[in-house]
N, C-alpha and C positions, 0 to 999 in steps of 0.2 A: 178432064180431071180438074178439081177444084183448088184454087191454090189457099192459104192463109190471106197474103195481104191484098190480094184483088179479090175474093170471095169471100172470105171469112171463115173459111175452115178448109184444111187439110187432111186427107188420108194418109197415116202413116204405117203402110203395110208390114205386120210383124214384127213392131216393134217393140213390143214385150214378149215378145214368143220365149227368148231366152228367161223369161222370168217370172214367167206364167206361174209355175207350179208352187215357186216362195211366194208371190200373191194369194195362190190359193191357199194354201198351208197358213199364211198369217192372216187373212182374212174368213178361216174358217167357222169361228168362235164369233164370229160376231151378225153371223146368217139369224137371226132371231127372229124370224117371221115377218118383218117389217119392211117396208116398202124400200125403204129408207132408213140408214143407220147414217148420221151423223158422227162423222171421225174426230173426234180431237185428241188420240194418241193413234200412232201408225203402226200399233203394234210390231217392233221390229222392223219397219218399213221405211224408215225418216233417212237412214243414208240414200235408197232407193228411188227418194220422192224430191230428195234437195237437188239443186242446180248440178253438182257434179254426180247426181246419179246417174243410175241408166234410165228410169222415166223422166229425171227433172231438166237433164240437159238437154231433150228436146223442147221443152220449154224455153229454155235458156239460148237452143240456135233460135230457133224463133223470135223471139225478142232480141237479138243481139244483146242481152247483159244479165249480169247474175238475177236471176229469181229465187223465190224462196214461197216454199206451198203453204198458201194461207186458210184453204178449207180442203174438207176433204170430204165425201159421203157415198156410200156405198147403197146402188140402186139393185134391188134384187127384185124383178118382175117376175110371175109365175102363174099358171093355170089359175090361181087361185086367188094371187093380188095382178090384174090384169087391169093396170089404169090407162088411163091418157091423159095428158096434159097439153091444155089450148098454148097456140100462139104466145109467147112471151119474150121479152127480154131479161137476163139475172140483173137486179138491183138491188142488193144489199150484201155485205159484208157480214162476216164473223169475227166478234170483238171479245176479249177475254172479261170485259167488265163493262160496265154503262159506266159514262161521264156525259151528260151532256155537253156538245160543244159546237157550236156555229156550223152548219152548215148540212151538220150530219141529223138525219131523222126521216121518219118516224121509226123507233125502236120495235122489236117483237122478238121475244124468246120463243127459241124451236127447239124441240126435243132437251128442253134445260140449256140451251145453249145462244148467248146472246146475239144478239143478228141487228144491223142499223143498214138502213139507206144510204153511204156517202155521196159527197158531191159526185158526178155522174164522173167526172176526169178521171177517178178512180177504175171504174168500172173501164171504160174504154182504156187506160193499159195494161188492164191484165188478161190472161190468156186462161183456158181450160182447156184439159186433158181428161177425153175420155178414155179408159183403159178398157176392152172389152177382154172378158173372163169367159164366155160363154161365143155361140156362135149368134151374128143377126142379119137373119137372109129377109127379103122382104116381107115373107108373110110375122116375124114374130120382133113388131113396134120399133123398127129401127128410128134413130134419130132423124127429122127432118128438119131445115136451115132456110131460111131467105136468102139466097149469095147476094152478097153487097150493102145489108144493109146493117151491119157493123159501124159501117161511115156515117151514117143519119145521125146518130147521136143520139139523146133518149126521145124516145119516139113516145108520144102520149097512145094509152089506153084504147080509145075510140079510131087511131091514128092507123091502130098494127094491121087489120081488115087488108085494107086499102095497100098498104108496106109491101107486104106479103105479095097482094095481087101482081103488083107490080116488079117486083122484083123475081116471083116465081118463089118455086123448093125444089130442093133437091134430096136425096135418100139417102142418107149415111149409113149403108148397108157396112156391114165389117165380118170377118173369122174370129173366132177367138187367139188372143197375140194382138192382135192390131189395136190401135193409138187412133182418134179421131182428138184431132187438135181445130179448138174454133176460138176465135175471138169473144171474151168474153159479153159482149152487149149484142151480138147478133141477135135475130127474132129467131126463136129453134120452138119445135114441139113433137109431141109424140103421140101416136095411133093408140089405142089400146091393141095386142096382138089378134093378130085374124087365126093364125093357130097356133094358140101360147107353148110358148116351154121356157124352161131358165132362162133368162137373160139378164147378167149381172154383171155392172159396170162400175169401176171404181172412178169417181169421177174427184178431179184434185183443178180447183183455183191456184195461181202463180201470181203473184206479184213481186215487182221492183221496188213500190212505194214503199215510206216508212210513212204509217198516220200521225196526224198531231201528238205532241207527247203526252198528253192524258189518254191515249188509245192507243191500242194493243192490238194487232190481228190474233188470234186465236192460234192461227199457225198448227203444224202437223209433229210433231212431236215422236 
């Protein structure tokens, strides 16, 4: 079994089972055909998501200190949007407005919603919460991880091959209910399904940090 801090992700068996259903209920409305919805209100979720909720205080053991959920995006895979996504690590933030400021760049809006590269120290403490909605047995694209290589720090482009090889993957199979907690800078990617069906994960970014005072996290609302 995988741990957090010597692997870089955690299974956390059923841990929203209790709240599954107000997930789905508040997340209904926003299934719109799209790969990817981009959250900046929780629709009713925001107690649910902060450090003293029932998903954010696993966040919150994890880290040893308050967090506060600074993105959120809802991944809805299906017979019909059946992607995969290579080898990467997440490097960029969601910021409520552009400021240029030292360190931070290059900018890119996604789905109207502003996004920046911070310095990477950023990246390395924060944590992600996958929440699975759906069931992901091996054949329908579960998440895959490099364990350990969370600790390399930002790993250049031409670099990840090689990372990878050495480090191996491993399968983040889940139920629906279950929690896959990973350190945010690990290298993760995804299959496209070998035989698709729903697979919908609400995935929520944590941090501790406050950004410089002209930046804003975007934060879950």
């Amino acid at each position: 079994m995988m741990q957090l801090e010597r692997d870089g992700a955690e299974h956390c068996q059923g841990a929203a089972l209790s709240m599954l259903q107000r997930l789905l209920d508040a997340l209904h409305n926003l299934q719109d055909g799209k790969a990817g919805v981009r959250l900046s209100h929780a629709c009713g979720l925001a107690d649910v998501l902060a450090s003293c909720g029932a998903i954010g205080a696993i966040a919150a053991r994890f880290c040893r200190t308050d967090v506060k959920p600074v993105r959120a995006v809802l991944f809805d895979k299906t017979t019909e949007r059946n992607w995969g996504l290579g080898w990467h690590q997440d490097r960029t933030i969601c910021v409520k407005a552009r400021h240029d400021t030292p360190g931070f760049g290059p900018w890119t809006t996604k789905a109207g919603l502003t996004h920046v590269a911070p310095p990477f120290r950023y990246i390395e403490r924060m944590i992600t919460l996958r929440v699975h909605l759906d069931d992901v047995p091996i054949h329908n694209a579960p998440l895959l991880v490099a364990p350990g290589s969370h600790k390399l720090g930002f790993i250049p482009v031409d670099e990840v091959g090689s990372v990878v090889a050495k480090c191996g993957r491993e399968v983040c199979l889940a139920r629906s209910g279950d929690i896959w907690a990973y350190a945010t800078p690990i290298l993760h990617a995804s299959d496209p399904a070998l035989q698709p069906a729903r697979r919908r994960v609400l995935q929520i970014d944590y941090s501790a940090d406050e950004l410089p005072e002209c930046l804003d996290w975007l934060g879950v609302n």
